[in-house]
SEDO-587510 format. One record per residue (C-alpha): residue in three letters; residue number from 0; x, y negated, z. Coordinates in steps of 0.2 Angstrom, whole numbers, always signed. Example, Ala and Ser with C-alpha at 12.3 -4.5 7.8 and 13.67 -1.06 7.14 Angstrom:
2
residuo | num | X | Y | Z
Ala | 0 | +62 | +22 | +39 $
Ser | 1 | +68 | +5 | +36 $
***
This chain:
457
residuo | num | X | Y | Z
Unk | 0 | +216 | -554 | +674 $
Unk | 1 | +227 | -568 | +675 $
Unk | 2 | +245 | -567 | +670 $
Unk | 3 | +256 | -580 | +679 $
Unk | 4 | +274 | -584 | +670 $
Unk | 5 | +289 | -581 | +679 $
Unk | 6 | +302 | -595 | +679 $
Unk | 7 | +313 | -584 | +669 $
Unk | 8 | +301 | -584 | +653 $
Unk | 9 | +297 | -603 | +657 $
Unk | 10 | +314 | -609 | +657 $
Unk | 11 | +317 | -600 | +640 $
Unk | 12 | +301 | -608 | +633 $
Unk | 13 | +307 | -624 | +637 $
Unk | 14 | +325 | -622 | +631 $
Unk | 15 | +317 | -615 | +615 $
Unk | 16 | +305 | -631 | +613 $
Unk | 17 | +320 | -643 | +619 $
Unk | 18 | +334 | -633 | +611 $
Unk | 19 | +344 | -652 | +609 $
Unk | 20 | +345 | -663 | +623 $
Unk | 21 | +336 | -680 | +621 $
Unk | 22 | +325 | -694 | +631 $
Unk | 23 | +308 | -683 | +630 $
Unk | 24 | +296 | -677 | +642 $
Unk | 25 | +302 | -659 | +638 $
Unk | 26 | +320 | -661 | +641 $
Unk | 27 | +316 | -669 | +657 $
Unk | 28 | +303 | -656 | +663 $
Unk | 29 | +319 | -645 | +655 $
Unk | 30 | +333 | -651 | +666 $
Unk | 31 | +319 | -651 | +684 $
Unk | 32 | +318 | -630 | +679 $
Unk | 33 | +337 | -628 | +679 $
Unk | 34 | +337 | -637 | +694 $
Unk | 35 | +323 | -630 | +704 $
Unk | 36 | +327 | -610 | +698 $
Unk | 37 | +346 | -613 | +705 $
Unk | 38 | +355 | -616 | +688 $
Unk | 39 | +367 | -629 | +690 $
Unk | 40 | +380 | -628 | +678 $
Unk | 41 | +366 | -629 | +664 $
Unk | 42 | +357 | -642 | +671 $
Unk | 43 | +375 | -650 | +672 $
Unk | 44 | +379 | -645 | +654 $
Unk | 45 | +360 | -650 | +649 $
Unk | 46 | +364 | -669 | +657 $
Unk | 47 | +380 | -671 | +649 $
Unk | 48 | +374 | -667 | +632 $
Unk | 49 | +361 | -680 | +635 $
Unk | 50 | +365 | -698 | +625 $
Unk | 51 | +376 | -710 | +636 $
Unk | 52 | +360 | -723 | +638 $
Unk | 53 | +346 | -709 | +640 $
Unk | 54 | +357 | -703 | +651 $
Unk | 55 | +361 | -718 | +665 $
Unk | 56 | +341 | -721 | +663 $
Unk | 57 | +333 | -720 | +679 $
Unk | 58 | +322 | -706 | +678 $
Unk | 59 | +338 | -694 | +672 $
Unk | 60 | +351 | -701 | +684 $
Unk | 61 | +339 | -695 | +699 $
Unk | 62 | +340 | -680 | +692 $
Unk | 63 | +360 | -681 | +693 $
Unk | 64 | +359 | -688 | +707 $
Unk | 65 | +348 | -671 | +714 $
Unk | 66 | +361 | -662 | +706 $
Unk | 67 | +375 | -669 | +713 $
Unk | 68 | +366 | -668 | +730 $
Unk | 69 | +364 | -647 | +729 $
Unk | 70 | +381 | -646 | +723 $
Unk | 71 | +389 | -655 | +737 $
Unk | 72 | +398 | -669 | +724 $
Unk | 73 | +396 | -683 | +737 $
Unk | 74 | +408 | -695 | +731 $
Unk | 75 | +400 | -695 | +714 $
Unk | 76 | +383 | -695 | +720 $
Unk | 77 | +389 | -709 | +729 $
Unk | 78 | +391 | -719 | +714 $
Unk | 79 | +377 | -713 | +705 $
Unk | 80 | +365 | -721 | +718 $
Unk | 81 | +374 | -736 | +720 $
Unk | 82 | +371 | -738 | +701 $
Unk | 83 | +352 | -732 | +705 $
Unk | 84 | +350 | -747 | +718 $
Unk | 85 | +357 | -761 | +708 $
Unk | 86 | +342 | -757 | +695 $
Unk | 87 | +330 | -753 | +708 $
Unk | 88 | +335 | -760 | +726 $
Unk | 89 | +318 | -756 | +734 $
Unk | 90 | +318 | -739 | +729 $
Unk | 91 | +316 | -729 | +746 $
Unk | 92 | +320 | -713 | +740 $
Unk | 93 | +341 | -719 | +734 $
Unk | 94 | +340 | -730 | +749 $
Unk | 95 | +339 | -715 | +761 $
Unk | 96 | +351 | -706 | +750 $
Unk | 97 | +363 | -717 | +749 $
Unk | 98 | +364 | -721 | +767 $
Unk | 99 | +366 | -702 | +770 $
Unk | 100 | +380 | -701 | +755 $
Unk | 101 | +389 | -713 | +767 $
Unk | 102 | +388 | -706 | +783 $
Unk | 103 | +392 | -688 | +775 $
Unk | 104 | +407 | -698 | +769 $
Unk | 105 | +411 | -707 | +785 $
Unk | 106 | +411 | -722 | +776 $
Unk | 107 | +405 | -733 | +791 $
Unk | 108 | +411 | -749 | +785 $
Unk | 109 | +400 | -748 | +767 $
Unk | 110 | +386 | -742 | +777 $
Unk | 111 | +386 | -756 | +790 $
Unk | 112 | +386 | -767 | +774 $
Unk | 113 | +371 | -756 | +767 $
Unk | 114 | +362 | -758 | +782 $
Unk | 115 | +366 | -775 | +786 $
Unk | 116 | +356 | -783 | +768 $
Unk | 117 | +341 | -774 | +778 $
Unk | 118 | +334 | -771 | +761 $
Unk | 119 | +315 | -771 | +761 $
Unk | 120 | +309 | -752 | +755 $
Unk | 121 | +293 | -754 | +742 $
Unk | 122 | +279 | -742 | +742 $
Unk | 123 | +289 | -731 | +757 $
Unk | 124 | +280 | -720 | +768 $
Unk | 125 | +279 | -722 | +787 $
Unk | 126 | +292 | -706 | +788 $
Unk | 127 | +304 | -717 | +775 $
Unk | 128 | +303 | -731 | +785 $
Unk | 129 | +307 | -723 | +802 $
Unk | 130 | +322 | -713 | +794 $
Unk | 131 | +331 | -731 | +786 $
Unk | 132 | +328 | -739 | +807 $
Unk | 133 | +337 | -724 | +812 $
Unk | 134 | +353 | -728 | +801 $
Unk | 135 | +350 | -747 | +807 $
Unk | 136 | +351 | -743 | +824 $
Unk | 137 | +365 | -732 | +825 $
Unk | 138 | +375 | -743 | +815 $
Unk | 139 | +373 | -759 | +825 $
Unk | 140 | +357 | -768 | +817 $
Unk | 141 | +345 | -762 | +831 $
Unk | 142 | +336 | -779 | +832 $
Unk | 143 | +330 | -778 | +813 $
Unk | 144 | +326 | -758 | +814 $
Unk | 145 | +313 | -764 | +827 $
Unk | 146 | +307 | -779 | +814 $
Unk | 147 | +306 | -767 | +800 $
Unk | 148 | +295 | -753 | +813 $
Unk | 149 | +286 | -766 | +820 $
Unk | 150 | +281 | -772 | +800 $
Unk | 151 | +275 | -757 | +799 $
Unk | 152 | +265 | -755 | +814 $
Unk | 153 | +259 | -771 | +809 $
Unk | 154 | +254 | -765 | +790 $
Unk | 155 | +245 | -749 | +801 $
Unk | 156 | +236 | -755 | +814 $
Unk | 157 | +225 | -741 | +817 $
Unk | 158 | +239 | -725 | +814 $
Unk | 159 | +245 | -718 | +826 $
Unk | 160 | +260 | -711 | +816 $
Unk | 161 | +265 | -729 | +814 $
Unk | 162 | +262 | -730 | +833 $
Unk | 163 | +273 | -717 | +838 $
Unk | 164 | +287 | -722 | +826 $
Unk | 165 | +286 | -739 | +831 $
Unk | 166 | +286 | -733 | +850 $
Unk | 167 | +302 | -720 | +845 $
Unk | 168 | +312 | -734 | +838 $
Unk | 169 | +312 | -745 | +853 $
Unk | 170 | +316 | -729 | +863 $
Unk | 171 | +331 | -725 | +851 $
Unk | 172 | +338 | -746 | +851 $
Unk | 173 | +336 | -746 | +872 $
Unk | 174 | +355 | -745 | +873 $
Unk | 175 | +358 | -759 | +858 $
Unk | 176 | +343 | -772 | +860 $
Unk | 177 | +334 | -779 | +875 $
Unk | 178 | +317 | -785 | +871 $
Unk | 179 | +319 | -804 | +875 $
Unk | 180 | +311 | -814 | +888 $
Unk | 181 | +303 | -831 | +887 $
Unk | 182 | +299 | -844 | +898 $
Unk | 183 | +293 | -857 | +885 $
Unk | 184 | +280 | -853 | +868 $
Unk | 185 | +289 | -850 | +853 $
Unk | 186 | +287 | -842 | +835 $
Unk | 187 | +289 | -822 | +841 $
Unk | 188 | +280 | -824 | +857 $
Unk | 189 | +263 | -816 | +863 $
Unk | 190 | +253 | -828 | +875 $
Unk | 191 | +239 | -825 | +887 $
Unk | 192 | +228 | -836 | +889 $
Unk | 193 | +213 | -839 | +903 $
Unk | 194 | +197 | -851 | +904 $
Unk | 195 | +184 | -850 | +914 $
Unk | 196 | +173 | -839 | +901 $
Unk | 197 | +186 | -826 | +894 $
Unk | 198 | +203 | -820 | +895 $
Unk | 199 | +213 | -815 | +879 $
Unk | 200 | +229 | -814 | +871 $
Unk | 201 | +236 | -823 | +854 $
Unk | 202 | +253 | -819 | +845 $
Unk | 203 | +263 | -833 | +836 $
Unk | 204 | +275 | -820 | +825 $
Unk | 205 | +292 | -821 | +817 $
Unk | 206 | +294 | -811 | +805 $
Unk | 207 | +307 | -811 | +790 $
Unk | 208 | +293 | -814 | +777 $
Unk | 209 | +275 | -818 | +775 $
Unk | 210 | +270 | -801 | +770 $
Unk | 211 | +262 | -794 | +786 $
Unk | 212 | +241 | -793 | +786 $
Unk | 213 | +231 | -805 | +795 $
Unk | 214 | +225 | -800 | +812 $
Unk | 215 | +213 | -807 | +825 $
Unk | 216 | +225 | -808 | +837 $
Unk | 217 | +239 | -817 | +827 $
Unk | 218 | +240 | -833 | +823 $
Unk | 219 | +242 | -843 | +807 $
Unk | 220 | +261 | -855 | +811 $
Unk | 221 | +251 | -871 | +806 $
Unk | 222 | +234 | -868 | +816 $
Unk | 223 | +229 | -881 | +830 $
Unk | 224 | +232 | -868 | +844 $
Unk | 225 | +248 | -865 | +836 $
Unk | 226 | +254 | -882 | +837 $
Unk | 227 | +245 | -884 | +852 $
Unk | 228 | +254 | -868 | +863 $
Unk | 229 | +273 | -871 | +854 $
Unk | 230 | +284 | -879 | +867 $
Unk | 231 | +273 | -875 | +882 $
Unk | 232 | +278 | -865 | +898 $
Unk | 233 | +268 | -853 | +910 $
Unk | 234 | +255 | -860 | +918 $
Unk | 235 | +251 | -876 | +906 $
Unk | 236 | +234 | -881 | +902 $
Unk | 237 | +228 | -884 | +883 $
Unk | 238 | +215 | -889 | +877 $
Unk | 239 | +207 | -881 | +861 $
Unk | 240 | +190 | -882 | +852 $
Unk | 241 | +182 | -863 | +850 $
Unk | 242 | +166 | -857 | +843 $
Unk | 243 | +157 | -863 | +858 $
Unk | 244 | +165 | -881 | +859 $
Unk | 245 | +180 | -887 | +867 $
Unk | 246 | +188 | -876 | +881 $
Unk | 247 | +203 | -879 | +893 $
Unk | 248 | +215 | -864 | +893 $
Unk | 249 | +229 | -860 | +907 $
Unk | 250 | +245 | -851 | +901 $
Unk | 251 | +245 | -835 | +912 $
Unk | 252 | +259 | -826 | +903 $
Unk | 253 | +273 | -827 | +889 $
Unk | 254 | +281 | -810 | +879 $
Unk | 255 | +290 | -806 | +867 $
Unk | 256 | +279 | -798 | +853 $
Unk | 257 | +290 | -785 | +853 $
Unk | 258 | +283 | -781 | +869 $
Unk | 259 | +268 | -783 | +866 $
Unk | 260 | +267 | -773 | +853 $
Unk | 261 | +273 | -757 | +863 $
Unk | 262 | +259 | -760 | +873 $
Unk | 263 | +245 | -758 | +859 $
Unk | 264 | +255 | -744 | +851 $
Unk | 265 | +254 | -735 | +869 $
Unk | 266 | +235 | -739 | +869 $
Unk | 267 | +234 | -733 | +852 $
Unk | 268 | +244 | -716 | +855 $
Unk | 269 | +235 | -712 | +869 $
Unk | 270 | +217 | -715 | +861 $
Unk | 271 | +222 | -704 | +846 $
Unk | 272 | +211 | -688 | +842 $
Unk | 273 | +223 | -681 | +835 $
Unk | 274 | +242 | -679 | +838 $
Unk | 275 | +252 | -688 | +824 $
Unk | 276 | +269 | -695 | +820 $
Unk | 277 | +284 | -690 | +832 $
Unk | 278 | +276 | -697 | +849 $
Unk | 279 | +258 | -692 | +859 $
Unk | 280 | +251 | -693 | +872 $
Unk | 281 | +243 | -680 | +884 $
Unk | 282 | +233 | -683 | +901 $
Unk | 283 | +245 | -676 | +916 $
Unk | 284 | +236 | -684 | +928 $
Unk | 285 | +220 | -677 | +935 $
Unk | 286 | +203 | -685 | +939 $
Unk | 287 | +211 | -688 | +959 $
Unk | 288 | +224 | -698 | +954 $
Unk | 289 | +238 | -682 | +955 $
Unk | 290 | +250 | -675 | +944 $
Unk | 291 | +241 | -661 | +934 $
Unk | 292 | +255 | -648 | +939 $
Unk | 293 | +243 | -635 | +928 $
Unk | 294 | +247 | -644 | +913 $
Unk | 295 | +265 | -641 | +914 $
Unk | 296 | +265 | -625 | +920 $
Unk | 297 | +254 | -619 | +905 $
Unk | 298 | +266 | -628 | +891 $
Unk | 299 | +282 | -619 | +899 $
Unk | 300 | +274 | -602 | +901 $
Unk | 301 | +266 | -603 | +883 $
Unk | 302 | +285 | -608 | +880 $
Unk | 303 | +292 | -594 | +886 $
Unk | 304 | +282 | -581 | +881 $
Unk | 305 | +283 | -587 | +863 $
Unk | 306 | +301 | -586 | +866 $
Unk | 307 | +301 | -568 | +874 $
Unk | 308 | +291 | -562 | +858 $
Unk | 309 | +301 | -571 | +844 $
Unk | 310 | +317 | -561 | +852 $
Unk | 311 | +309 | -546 | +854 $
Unk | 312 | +306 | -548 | +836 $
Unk | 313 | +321 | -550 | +833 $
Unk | 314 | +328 | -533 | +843 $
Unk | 315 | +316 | -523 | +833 $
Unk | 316 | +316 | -530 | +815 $
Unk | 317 | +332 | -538 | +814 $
Unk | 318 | +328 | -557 | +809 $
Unk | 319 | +341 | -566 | +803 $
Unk | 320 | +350 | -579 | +813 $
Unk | 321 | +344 | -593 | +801 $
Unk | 322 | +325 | -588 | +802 $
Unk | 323 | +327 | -586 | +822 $
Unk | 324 | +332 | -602 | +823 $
Unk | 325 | +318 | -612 | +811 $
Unk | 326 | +304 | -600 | +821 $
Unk | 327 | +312 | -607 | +839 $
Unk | 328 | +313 | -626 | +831 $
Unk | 329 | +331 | -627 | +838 $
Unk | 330 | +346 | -627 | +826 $
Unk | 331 | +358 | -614 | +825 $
Unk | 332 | +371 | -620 | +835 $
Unk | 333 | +359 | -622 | +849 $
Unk | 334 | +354 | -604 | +848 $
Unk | 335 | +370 | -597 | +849 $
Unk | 336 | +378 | -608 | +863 $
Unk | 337 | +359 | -603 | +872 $
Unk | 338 | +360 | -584 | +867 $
Unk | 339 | +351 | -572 | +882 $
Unk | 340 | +365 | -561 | +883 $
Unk | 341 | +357 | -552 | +898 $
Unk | 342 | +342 | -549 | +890 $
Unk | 343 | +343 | -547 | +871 $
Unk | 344 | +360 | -541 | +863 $
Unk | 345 | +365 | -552 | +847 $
Unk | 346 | +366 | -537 | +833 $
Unk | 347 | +381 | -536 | +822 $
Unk | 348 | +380 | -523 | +809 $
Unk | 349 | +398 | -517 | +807 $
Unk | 350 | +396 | -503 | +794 $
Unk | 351 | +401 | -486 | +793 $
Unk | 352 | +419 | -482 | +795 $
Unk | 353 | +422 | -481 | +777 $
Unk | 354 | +413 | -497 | +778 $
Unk | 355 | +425 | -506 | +789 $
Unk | 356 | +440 | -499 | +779 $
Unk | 357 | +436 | -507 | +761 $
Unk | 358 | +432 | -523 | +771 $
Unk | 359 | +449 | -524 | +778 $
Unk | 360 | +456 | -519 | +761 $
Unk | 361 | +447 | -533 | +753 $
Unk | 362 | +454 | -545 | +766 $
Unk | 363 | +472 | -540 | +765 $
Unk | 364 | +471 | -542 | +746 $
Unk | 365 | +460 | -557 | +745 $
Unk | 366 | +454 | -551 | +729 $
Unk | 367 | +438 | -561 | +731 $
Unk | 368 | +434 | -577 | +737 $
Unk | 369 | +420 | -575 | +752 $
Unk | 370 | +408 | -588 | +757 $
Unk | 371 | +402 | -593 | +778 $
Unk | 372 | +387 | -599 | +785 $
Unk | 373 | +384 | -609 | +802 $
Unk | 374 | +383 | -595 | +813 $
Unk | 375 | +399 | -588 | +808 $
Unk | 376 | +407 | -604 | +811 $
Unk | 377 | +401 | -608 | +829 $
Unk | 378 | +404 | -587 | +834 $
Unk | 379 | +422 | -591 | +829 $
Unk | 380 | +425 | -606 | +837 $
Unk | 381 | +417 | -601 | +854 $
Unk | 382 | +432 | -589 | +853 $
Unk | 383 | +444 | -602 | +848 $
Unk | 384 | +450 | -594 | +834 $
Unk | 385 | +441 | -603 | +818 $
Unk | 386 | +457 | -608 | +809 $
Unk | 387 | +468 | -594 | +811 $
Unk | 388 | +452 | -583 | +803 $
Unk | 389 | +447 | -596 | +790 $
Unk | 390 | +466 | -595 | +784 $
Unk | 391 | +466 | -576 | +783 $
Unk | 392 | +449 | -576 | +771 $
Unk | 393 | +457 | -587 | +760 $
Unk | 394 | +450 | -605 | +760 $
Unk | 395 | +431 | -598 | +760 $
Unk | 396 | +417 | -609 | +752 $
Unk | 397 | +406 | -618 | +764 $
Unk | 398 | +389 | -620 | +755 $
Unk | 399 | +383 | -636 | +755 $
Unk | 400 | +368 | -633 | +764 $
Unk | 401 | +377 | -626 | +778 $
Unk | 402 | +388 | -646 | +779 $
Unk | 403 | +372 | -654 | +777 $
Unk | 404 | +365 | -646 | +794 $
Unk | 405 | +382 | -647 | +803 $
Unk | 406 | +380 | -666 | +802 $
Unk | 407 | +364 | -667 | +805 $
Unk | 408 | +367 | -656 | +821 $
Unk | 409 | +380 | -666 | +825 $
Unk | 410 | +370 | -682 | +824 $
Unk | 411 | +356 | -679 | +834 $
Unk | 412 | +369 | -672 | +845 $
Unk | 413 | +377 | -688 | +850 $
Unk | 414 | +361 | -698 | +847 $
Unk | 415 | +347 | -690 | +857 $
Unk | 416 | +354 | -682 | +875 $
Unk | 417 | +342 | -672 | +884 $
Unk | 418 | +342 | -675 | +903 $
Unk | 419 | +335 | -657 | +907 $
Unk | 420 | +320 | -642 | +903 $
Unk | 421 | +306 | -637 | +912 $
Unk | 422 | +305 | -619 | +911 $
Unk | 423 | +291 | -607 | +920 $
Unk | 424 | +297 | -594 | +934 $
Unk | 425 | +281 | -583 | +939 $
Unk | 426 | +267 | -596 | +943 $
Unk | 427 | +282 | -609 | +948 $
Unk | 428 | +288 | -623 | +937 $
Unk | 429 | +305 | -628 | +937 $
Unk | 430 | +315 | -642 | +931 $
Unk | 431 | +334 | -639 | +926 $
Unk | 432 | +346 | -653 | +924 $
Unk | 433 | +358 | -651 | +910 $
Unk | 434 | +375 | -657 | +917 $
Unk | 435 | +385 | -670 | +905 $
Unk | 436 | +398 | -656 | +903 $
Unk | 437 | +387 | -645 | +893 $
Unk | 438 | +385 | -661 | +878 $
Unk | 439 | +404 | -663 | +880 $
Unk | 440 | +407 | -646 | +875 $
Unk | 441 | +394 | -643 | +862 $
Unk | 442 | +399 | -661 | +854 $
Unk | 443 | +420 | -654 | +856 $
Unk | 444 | +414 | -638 | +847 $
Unk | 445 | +404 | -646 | +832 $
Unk | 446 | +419 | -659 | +828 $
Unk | 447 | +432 | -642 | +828 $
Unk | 448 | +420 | -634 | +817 $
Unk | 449 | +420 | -651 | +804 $
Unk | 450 | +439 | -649 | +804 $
Unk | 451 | +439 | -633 | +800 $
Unk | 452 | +425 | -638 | +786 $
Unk | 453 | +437 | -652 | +780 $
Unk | 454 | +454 | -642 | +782 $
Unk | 455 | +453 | -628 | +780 $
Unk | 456 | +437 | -621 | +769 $
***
């Protein structure tokens, strides 16, 4: 039989075996158990105790860092990974978090500064990547978030991940860059070119650095065809010697490679096995040439019945608000602005009589200090009454969990607008159009419950 530790009996092993703080691989592994089995103010005492130079090394001040982030401490966690990035400025792990230190902050002025040294990340994923673009694009660097995705395409030519996040970020910069035209061949251009034997297309790139693969479709800035094609317009005729000898070549289009780009990355998504990264593709058109209604109707009626089945769910067991929302992939506020009220009842336990009457007791003696989550917060503002309520608990504690998913809500709320939802009416697909009002108001409702976050808890 095996017997498995608990975390209790591992933590005490390690305090035992690290009893003194010091720069060893125990009181590291040490400092990661108080951390990871909630025990802040140790892991906080544990760090403190540490020797100023183990201390600010880099391995420990992540860990500070990580603490920081669970406890909320954005202004020093701010510093902490600004110190973390001056050793190690490629580090895409502080990048990320440092960006997200500033925007929790609101300091949009040293994040536009951030964001404008357009740092190059080393060793990040294709995930890490996308999430710095996203920061670059909302913050007025849109044109180098498309370079940097369009590196990465590049580095991953046959992912479709790197497709899709490549394909998402020219989506999300539509608003803040314009793929460029060109009427004449110069670095950043893709050409097409024609002879009487073959047609094919060569791309003369700029890019920051000279980092990016070679591919046989790019070409090197000092080739003959190079030089040949740069200052040449639509239509032009070079000459270049090939494999078989020396061929005369018309000009039959000019692009961006930006554009061109796009283009491989939808022939990419759509040949993919396998659905991966944030975009796919799906056939919705059928072997005549129509719309394959079918399709639609069997994603919105799968949809809705997976819906109708996590709510009754819910009716019968109880689910918490929290777990509703993560089985639905929707966030919290979403779910209560979108309630069914007709068809499933929200349920509120309020307690026995007895039950009720120590509550208010509690309240009108503000004997203890009470903590509230998301949901709590969007019920209370629906009925405009968030501050006056917040003021009679006594300035209760937000978790910082709870501000973390506020803001993010908040972001992809004025970010990423949907235009409507196709839901599925017995055998009938239908699409509703989701008025501009209904963003105003859900956008109006987040920034009261911010205030009140900032204000009043």
């Amino acid at each position: 039989m095996e017997i498995t530790p608990s975390s209790g009996s591992v933590l005490r092993g390690r305090q035992q075996l690290a009893p003194t703080p010091n720069d060893s691989p125990l009181t590291y592994r040490l400092i990661v158990c108080l951390l990871e089995t909630e025990h802040r103010a140790r892991a906080k005492k544990a760090l403190e105790e540490l020797p100023k130079r183990t201390r600010h090394s880099s391995k420990f001040r992540r860990l500070e860092a990580k603490l920081l982030q669970l406890t909320g401490d954005w202004h020093a966690l701010k510093e902490v990974l600004r110190a973390d990035l001056a050793e190690t400025p490629g580090s895409p792990a502080s990048a990320l978090a440092y960006a997200a230190v500033l925007y929790r902050l609101g300091d949009v002025e040293s994040l536009q500064a951030f964001l404008a040294r357009d740092i190059e990340l080393e060793d990040a994923s294709i995930s890490q990547e996308l999430e710095l673009s996203k920061f670059q694009v909302r913050y007025g660097n849109a044109e180098a978030a498309v370079t940097r995705m369009y590196g990465v395409f590049r580095h991953n030519p046959d992912s479709a991940e790197a497709a899709g996040c490549y394909l998402l970020t020219l989506i999300q910069a539509e608003k803040r860059f314009q793929i460029p035209a060109f009427s004449e061949v110069q670095l950043g251009v893709a050409v097409s070119l024609e002879s009487a034997q073959r047609h094919y297309t060569v791309v003369l790139e700029s890019y920051p650095n000279d980092t990016l693969p070679p591919a046989a479709d790019v070409l090197r800035p000092n080739s003959p065809l190079a030089n040949e094609l740069l200052g040449r317009k639509m239509g032009d005729l070079v000459k270049h010697e090939g494999p078989l000898g020396v061929e005369e070549l018309r000009i039959s289009a000019i692009e961006s490679q930006f554009a061109y780009a796009n283009r491989k990355a939808h022939s990419k998504i759509s040949s993919a096995i396998d659905a991966q990264g944030p975009l796919f593709s799906v056939r919705v058109i059928d072997d005549s040439g129509k719309v394959d209604v079918e399709f639609f109707k069997r994603q919105a009626k799968g949809r809705r019945e997976y819906v109708q089945q996590l709510l009754r769910n819910y009716e019968s067991s109880k689910l918490p608000m929290c777990v509703l929302s993560a089985m639905l992939k929707v966030d919290s506020v979403t779910l209560w602005l979108e309630w069914p009220h007709r068809d499933t009842p929200i349920y509120v336990c309020e307690g026995t009589y007895e039950e009720r009457g120590e509550a208010g007791s509690a309240l009108q003696q503000r004997e203890h200090q009470f903590v509230v989550d998301l949901t709590t917060l969007v019920e209370l503002a629906r009925l405009d009454f968030i501050e006056p309520a917040l003021r009679r608990l006594g300035r209760p504690l937000v978790p910082a969990s709870v501000k973390e998913e506020l803001l993010l809500t908040k972001q992809f709320a004025t970010e990423q607008l949907a235009a409507g939802v196709m839901v599925e009416n017995e055998g009938s697909v239908q699409f509703a159009e989701i008025p501009p009002e209904y963003h105003a108001k859900r956008k109006a409702l987040l920034e009261t419950i911010e205030s009140a976050m900032n204000h009043v808890c």
